[in-house]
C-alpha positions in Angstrom: -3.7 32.0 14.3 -7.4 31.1 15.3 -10.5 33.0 15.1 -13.4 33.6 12.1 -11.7 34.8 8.7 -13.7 37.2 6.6 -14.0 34.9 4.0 -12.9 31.3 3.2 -12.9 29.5 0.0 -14.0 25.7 0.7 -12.7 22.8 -0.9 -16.1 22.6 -2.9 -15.7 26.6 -4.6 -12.4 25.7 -5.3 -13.6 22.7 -7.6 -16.1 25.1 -8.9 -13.7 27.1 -10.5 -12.7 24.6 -12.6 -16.0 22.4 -14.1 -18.9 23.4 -15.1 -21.4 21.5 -12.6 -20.2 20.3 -9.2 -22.6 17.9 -7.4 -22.1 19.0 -3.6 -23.8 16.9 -0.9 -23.0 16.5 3.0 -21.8 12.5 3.6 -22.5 12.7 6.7 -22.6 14.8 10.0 -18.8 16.7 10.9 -18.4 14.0 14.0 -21.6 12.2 14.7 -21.8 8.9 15.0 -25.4 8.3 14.8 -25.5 10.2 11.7 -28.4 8.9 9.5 -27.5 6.4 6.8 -29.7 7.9 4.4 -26.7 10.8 4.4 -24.1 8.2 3.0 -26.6 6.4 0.6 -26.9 9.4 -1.1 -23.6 10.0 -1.2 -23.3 6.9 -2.4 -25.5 7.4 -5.4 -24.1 10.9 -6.2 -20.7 8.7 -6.4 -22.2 6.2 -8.9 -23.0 9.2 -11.4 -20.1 11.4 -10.8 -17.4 11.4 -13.9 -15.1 11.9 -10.6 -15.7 12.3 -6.8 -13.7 14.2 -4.3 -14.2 13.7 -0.6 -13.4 16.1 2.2 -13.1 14.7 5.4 -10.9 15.8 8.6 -11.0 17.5 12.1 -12.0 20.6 13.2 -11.5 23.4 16.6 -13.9 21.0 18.2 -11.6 17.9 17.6 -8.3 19.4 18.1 -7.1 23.5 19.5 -4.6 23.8 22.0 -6.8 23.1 24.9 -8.5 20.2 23.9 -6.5 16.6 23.8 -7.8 14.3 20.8 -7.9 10.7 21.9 -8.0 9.1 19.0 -6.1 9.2 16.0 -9.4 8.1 13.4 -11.4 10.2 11.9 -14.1 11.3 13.8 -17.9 10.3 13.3 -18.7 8.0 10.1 -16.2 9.7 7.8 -13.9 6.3 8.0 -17.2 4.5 6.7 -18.5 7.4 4.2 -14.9 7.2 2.8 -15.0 3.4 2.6 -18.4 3.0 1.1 -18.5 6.1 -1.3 -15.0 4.7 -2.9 -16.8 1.6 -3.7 -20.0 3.2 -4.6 -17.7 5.2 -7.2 -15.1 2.1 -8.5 -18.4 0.1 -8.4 -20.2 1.7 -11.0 -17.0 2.6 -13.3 -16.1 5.1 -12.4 -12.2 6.6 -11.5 -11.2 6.1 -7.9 -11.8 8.9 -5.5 -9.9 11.7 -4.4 -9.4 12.1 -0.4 -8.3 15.7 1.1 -7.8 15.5 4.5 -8.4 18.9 6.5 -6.4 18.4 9.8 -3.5 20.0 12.0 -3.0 16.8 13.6 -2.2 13.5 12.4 -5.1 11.2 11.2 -4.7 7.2 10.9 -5.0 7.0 7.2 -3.4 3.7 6.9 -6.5 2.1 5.5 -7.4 4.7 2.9 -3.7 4.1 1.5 -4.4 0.5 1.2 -8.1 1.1 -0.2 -7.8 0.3 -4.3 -10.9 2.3 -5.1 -9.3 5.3 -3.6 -6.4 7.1 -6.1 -4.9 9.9 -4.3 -5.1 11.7 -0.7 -4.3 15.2 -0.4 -3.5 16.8 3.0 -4.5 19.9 3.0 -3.9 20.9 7.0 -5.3 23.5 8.0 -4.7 26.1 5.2 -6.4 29.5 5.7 -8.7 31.9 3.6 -7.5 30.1 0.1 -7.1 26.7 1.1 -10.1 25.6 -1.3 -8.2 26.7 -3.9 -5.3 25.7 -3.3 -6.5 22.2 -3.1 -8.4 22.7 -6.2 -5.4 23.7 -8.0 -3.0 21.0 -7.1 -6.1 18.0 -8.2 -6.4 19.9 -11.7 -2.5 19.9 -11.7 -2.1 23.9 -11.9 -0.3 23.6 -8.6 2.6 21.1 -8.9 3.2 20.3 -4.7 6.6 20.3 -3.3 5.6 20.2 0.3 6.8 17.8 3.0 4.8 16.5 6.3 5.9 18.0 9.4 5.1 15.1 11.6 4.9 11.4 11.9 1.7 10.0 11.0 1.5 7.2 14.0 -1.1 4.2 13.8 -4.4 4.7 16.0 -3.2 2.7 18.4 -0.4 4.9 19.5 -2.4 6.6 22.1 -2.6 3.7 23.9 1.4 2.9 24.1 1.9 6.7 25.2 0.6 8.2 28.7 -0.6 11.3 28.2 1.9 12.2 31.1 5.0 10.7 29.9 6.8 13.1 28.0 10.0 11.7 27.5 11.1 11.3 24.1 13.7 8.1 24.2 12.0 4.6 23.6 11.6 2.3 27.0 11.6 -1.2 26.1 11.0 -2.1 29.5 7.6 -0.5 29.2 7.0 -0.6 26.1 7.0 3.0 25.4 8.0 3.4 21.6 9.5 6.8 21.7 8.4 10.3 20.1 8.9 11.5 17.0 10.9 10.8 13.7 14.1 11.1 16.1 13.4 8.3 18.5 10.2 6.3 17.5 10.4 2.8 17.1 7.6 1.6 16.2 5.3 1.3 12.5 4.3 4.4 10.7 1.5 5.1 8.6 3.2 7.9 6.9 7.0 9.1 8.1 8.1 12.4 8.8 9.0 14.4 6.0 7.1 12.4 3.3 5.6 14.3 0.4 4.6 13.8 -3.8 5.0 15.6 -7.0 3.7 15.1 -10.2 7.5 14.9 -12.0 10.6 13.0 -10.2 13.7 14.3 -9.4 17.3 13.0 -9.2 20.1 14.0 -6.9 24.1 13.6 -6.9 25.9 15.0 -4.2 28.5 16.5 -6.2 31.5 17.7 -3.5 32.1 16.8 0.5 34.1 19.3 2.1 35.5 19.6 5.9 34.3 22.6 7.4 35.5 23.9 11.1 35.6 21.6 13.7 32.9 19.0 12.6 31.2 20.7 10.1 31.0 19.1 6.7 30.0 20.9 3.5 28.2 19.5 0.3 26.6 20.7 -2.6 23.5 18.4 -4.1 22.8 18.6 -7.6 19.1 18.7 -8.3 17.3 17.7 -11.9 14.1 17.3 -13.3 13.9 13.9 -14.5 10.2 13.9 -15.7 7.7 15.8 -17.7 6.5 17.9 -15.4 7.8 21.1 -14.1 8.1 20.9 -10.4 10.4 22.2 -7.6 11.8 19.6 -4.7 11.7 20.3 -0.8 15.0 18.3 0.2 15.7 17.4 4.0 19.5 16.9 5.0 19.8 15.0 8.3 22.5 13.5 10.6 23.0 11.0 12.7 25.4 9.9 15.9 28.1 7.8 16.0 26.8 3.7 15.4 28.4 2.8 18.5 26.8 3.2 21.5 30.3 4.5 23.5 30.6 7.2 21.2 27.0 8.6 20.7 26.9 8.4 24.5 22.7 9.7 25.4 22.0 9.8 21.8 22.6 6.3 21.3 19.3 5.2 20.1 18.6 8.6 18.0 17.5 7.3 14.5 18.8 10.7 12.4 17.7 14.3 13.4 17.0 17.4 10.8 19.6 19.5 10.3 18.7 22.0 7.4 15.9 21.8 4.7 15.7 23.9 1.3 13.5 24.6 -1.7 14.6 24.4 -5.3 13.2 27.2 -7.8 11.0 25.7 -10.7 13.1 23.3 -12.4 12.0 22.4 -16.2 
């Protein structure tokens, strides 16, 4: 769960397994914000010369553990600005866009690296044990195909501010202003929903057969296929909603849809 493991493989020895000469430099201090520009001008120049440049940015125990409340949803530090500047540096000079892996358990306002053009993918990796470096390695050099799903809504930054610490409740208060909690009841923008993930092929569903279980219990069967080139397996969600009138949904009125069951299809060619 937490603690030192007896070895970890980094984002950087991961890459290492797969080329020849890996250029590794530090952008810029973890979460520092008077970390010295000369730290992101190199980086910048490394970018220039690189035939492609991966960036690993994120949080860490000292950010975010169970007893320590983030209260911000930005990246700590200069990592916003090493991102922004390196990309360039990197598009700039001809080079391909830049890969992004974000290291986090919690949620990170990544709304403007998704809208940066000299940026051309973003992996989160969470926080993903002894292997993680690899793992992330694997899935850039497309040996791992991903099928995984986020597990929570990506809110902008400036969702800490609309929700007190204290509140808990979930329901949205317009009164207030209070926007709600989670996929089930939040109102307002998201930089990435719940449940949103990528592959490298694309799949197509039919639902092929509704039947009526006990009581309110429905049963269906999804017919899953590989439509691209790639082979791949697909995480799909199934989720359910209340009644659209308010008289019949009752407290639940204003739920949006909640998760019901989620599966895993084997490798499909």
């Amino acid at each position: 769960y937490e603690g030192i493991p007896p070895f970890i493989i980094t984002v950087a020895d991961g890459v290492k397994k797969f080329t020849k000469k890996a250029n590794v430099l530090e952008g810029c201090k973890f979460a520092a914000r008077d970390s010295p520009d000369s730290m992101l001008v190199a980086a910048e120049e490394a970018a220039k010369h690189a035939a492609q440049t991966i960036l690993a940015v994120g949080l860490d125990l000292s950010i975010e553990n169970e007893g320590r409340d983030r209260l911000s949803l930005e990246f700590p530090g200069r990592q916003h600005e090493l991102i922004e500047r390196v990309a360039a540096a990197a598009v700039g000079a001809g080079k391909p866009p830049v890969i992004v892996i974000v290291v986090a358990a919690g949620a990170v306002d990544i709304s403007a690296e998704l809208a940066d053009p000299n940026i051309g993918a973003i992996l989160w990796a969470g926080y993903s044990g002894m292997y993680g470096g690899l793992a992330a390695a694997e899935t850039i050099y497309g040996v791992n195909n991903p099928s995984g799903r986020l597990t929570q809504t990506f809110y902008p930054d400036d969702f800490v501010s609309k929700v007190k610490m204290s509140n808990m409740h979930m329901h949205p208060d317009s009164a207030t202003g209070f926007p709600g909690r989670t996929y089930r009841f939040y109102t307002g923008p998201t930089v990435l929903p719940f449940g949103h993930g990528l592959s490298y092929t694309s799949f197509q569903f039919n639902l092929t057969a509704i039947e009526a279980g006990d009581g309110d219990t429905k049963q269906f069967r999804v017919l899953v296929r590989n439509a691209g080139q790639r082979t791949g397996a697909s995480t799909m969600m199934v989720f359910a909603r209340p009644p659209q009138l308010a008289v019949d949904a009752g407290e639940h009125a204003d739920l949006h849809r909640t998760l019901v069951d989620f599966g895993r299809t084997p490798e499909l060619q």
